[in-house]
N, C-alpha and C positions, 0 to 999 in steps of 0.2 A: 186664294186668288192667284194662286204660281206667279205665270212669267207676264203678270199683266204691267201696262208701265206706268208709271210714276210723270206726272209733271209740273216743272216750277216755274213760278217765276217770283219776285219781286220787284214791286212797284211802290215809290216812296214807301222804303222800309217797312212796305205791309210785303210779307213770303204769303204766295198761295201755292198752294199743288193737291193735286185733284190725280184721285186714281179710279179709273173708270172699270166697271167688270161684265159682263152679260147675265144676264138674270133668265138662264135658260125655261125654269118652273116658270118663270109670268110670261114668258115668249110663244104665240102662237104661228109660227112660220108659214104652214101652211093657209094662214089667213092674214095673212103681210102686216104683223103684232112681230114687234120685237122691244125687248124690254132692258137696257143698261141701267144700274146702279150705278152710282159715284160717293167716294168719297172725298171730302172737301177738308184739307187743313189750312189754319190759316195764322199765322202767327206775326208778332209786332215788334220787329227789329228797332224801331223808332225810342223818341224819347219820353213821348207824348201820349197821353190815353187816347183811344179814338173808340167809335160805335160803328158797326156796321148799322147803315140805317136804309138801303134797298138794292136790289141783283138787278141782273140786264143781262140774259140769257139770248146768244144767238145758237138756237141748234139748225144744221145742215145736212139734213138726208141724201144717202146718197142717187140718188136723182138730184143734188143743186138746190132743190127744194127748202126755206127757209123758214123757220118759225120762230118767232120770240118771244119770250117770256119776262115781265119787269113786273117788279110787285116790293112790297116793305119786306125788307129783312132776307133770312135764312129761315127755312123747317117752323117759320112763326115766332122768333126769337131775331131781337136786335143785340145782337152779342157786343160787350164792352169789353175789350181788349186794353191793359196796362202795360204799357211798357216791359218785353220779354215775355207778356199776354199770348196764347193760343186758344182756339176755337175749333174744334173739329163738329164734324155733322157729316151724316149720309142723307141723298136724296136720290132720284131718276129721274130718267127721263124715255119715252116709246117713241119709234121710229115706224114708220110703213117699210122700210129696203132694211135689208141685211149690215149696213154700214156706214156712217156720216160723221159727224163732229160737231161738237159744243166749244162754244169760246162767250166769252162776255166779261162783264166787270161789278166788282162793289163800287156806291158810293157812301165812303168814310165821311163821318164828321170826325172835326180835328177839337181838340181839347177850347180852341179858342170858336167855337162855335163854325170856320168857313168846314167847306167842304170838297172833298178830291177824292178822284175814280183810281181804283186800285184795279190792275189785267189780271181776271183769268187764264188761264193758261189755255191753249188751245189743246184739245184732245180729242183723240178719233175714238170712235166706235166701231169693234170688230168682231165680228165674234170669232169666238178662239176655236185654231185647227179649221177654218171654214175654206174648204178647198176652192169655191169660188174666186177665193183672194186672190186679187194680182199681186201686191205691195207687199 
């Protein structure tokens, strides 16, 4: 994956970071098909077991253009994270434009049954070397 970037956050002691990469083989360009992979780590700073128990996907093409995605869990799996717990998974996501960004959120149940949203990290979608790029 080279020099692709890496990004964190943490929110109430759940760490997310998400490293995005272009998935040139499933990318049809000339038929406005482009295809990122992501990886997703997720680890539990806290003291407390929790479950991931559903996502909330905002992806942004680059035309502004907004799609969301909410559903139960990760990959079909409600991952239980222990205290110093991690999770990783790979998914994707297609874009129509050569470049946009994904952000969203988990929402964690806490050991004592309530429930809090944990931030995705915001990350762009680039694809690598693409001379059209301004930024």
């Amino acid at each position: 994956m080279g020099n692709d970037k890496k990004y964190k956050t943490i929110t109430n002691d759940i760490g997310v970071s998400a490293e995005p990469f272009y998935l040139d083989q499933e990318s049809e360009p000339d038929d406005g098909h482009y295809v990122w992979g992501y990886q997703i780590h997720i680890e539990n700073h806290g003291k407390d077991t929790v479950q991931l128990e559903r996502r909330h996907w905002i992806i942004t093409d680059g035309n502004g253009k907004i799609h969301e995605v909410e559903g139960e869990g990760v990959v079909g799996e409600q991952p239980v994270l222990k205290p110093g717990g991690e999770y990783e998974y790979m998914s994707g996501a297609p874009l129509s434009t050569p470049s946009g960004f994904m952000e969203g959120r988990y929402k964690m149940k806490a050991a004592d049954g309530s429930y809090f949203d944990v931030d995705i990290p915001a990350f762009s979608l680039d694809i690598p070397n693409d001379p059209r790029r301004l930024h």
